[in-house]
C-alpha positions as CSV (number, residue, x, y, z in Angstrom):
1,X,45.7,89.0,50.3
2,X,44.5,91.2,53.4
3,X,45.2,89.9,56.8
4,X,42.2,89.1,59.0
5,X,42.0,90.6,62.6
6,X,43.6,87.5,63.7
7,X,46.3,88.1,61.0
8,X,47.0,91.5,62.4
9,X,46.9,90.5,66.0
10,X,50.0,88.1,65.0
11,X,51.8,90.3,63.2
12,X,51.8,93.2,65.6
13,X,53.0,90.4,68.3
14,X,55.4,88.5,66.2
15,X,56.9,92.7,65.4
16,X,56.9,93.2,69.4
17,X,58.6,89.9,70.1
18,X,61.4,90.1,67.4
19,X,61.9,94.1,68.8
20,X,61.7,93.2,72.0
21,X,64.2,90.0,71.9
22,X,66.5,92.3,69.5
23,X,67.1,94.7,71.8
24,X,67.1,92.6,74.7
25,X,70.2,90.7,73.3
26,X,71.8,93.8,72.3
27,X,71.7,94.6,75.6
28,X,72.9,91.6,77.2
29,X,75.7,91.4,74.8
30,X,76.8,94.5,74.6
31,X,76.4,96.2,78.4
32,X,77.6,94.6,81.7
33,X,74.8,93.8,84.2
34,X,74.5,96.8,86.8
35,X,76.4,98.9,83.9
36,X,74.7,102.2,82.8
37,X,75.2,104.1,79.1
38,X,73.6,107.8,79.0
39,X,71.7,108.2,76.0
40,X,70.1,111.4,76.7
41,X,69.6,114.0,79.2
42,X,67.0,112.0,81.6
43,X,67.2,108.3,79.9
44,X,70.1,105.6,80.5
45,X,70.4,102.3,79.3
46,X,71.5,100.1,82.3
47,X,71.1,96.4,82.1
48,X,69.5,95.2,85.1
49,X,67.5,91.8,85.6
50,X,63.5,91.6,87.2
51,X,62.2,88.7,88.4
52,X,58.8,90.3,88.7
53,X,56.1,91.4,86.1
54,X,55.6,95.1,84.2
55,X,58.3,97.5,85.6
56,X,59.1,95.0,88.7
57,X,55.6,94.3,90.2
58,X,55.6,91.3,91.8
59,X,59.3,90.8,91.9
60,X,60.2,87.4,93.2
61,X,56.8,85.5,91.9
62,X,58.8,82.8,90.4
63,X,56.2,80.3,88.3
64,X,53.2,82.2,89.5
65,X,54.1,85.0,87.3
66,X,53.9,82.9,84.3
67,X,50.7,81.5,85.6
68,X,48.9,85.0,86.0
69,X,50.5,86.3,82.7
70,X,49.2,82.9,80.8
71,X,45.8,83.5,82.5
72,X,45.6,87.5,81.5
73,X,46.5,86.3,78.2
74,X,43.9,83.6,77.2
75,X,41.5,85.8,79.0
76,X,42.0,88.5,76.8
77,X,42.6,86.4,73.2
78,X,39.1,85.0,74.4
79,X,37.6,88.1,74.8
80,X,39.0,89.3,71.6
81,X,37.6,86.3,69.9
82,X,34.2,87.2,71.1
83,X,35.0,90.9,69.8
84,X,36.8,90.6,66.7
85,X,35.1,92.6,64.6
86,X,35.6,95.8,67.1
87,X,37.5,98.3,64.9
88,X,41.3,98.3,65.6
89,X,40.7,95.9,68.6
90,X,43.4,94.1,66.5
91,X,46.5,96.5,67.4
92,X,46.4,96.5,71.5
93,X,45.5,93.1,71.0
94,X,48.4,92.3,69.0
95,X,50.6,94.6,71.4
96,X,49.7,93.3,74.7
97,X,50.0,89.4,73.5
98,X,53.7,90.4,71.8
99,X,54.8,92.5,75.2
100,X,53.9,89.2,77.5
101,X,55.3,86.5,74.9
102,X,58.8,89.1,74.7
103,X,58.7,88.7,78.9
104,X,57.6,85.0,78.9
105,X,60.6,84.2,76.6
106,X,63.1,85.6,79.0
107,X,61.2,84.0,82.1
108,X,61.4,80.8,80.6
109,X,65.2,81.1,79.8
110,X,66.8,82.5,81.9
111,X,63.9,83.1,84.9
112,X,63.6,86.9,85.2
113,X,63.3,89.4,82.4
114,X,66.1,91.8,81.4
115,X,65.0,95.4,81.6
116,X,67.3,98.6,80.0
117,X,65.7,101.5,79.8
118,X,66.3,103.9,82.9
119,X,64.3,107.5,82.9
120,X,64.7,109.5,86.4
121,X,62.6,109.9,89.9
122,X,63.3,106.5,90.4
123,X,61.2,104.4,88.0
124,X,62.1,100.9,87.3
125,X,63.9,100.3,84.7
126,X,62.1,98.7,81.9
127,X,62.2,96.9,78.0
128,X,60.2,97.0,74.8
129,X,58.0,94.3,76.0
130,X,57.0,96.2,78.8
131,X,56.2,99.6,76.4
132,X,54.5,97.5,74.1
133,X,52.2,96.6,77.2
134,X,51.8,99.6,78.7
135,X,51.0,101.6,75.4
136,X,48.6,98.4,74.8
137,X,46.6,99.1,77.8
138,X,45.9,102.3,76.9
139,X,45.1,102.0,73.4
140,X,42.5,99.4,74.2
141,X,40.8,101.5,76.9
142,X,41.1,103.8,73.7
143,X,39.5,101.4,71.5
144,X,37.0,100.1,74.3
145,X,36.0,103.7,74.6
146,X,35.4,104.9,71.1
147,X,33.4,101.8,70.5
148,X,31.1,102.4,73.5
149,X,31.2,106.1,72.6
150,X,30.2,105.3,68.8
151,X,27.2,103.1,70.2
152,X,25.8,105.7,71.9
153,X,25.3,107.9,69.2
């Protein structure tokens, strides 16, 4: 049986989530908080907490947070509802929705968000949820694009 858009949009989120939480835990359990494990010239683990959003935006926002995240999130399954048929609209769909549910689990348990990856110049340390966003945002302006490109031809 072949998995409708909606289909796919869970499964890509339900894959982030279960990554996301995986690692998360692995982390927890396995490095002390401030802590840091060189992995590679340039990246670090380092388990740090963020009571903010995407790579520490907004740190502090408490409940808001979750209220803002909850909004982007209907806002874009009802967009997506509207757009369904969109070719591969499916996977940044599926990876944004994933990357915010990974984030909203750890908000709601513990209230802030355990990040672990550290790369230099500074950059907030960050998790699989937030990858899975950030890549997601730029596959869909991807996706957005081609389609608008492929219309005008």
């Amino acid at each position: 049986m072949a998995l409708g858009a909606w289909g796919r949009v869970a499964l890509v989120a339900a894959g982030v989530v279960v990554l996301d939480q995986a690692t998360k835990a692995l982390v927890r359990s396995r490095i002390a908080e401030g802590d840091r494990v060189h992995v590679v010239p340039g990246i670090e683990l380092v388990h740090t907490r963020n009571s903010g959003v995407a790579f520490g935006a907004l740190s502090g926002g408490g409940a808001i947070v979750t209220v803002v995240v909850g909004i982007a999130l209907v806002a874009l399954l009802g967009y997506f509802a509207t757009h369904v048929q969109r070719p591969l609209f499916w996977l940044p769909t599926g990876m944004l929705v994933g990357g915010a549910i990974g984030n909203v689990i750890d908000r709601l348990r513990a209230g802030e968000v355990t990040d672990f990856v550290q790369i230099p110049l500074g950059f907030p340390a960050f998790n699989v949820a937030d990858m899975s966003i950030t890549v997601g945002v730029v596959v869909l302006l991807f996706v957005l694009e081609h389609d608008a490109g492929a219309r005008e031809r």
